[in-house]
Each structure stands twice: as structure tokens, then as C-alpha cells.
C-alpha positions as CSV (number, residue, x, y, z in Angstrom):
1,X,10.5,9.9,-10.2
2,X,8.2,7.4,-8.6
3,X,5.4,5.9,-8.4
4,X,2.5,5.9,-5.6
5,X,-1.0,4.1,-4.3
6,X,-2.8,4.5,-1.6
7,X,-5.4,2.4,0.0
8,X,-8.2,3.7,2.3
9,X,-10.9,2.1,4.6
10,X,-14.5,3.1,4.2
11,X,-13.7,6.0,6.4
12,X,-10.9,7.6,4.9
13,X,-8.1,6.3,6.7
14,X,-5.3,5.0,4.9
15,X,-4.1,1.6,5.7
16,X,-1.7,1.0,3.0
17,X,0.8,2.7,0.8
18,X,2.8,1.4,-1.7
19,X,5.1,3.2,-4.0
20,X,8.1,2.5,-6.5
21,X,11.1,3.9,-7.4
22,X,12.8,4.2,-9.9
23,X,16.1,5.5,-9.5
24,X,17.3,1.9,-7.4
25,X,14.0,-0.2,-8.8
26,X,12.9,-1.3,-5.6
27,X,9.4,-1.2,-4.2
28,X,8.4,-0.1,-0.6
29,X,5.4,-1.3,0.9
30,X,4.1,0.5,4.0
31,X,1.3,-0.6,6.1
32,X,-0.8,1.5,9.1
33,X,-3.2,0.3,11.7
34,X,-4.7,-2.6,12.3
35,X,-5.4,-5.0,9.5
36,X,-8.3,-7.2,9.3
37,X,-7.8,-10.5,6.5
38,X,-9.8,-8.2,4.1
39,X,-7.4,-5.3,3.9
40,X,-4.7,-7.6,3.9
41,X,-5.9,-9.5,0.5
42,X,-6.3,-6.3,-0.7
43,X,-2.9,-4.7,0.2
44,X,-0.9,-8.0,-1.1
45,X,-3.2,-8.1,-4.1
46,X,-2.2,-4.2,-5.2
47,X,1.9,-5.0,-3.7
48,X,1.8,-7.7,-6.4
């Protein structure tokens, strides 16, 4: 089983995904697109 979040931009489009799991406990953090410092404090703040 795992767990998953998504970010999105005002538009819809996802920037960041994050997700867990729980068979090896380790956490995955994927990013997509270009990041402004906004996205990124909000990415590392939900990774965290």
C-alpha cells in the first residue's frame, strides 16, 4: 500500500508528487516543470 499527494498550479497542472511506501519505507519525491521559489516552499514544505 502507499501513500500519495499531489500538488497543482492555479491551472491544474501538477508540479509535484510525493508518495510513500510502505513495503521498503522510503519516500519518493517527484517534481514536473518549471518551479518558481513559491512552488518550491510549497513542495519541500509538504516532502517534509
Amino acid at each position: 500500500m502507499e501513500d500519495q499527494v499531489e500538488l497543482k498550479k492555479v491551472f491544474g497542472d501538477v508540479f509535484f508528487r510525493a508518495r510513500r511506501s510502505q513495503t521498503d519505507s522510503l519516500l519518493y519525491g517527484y517534481w514536473y516543470g518549471v518551479q518558481s521559489v513559491e512552488t518550491v516552499k510549497e513542495g519541500g514544505y509538504k516532502f517534509l
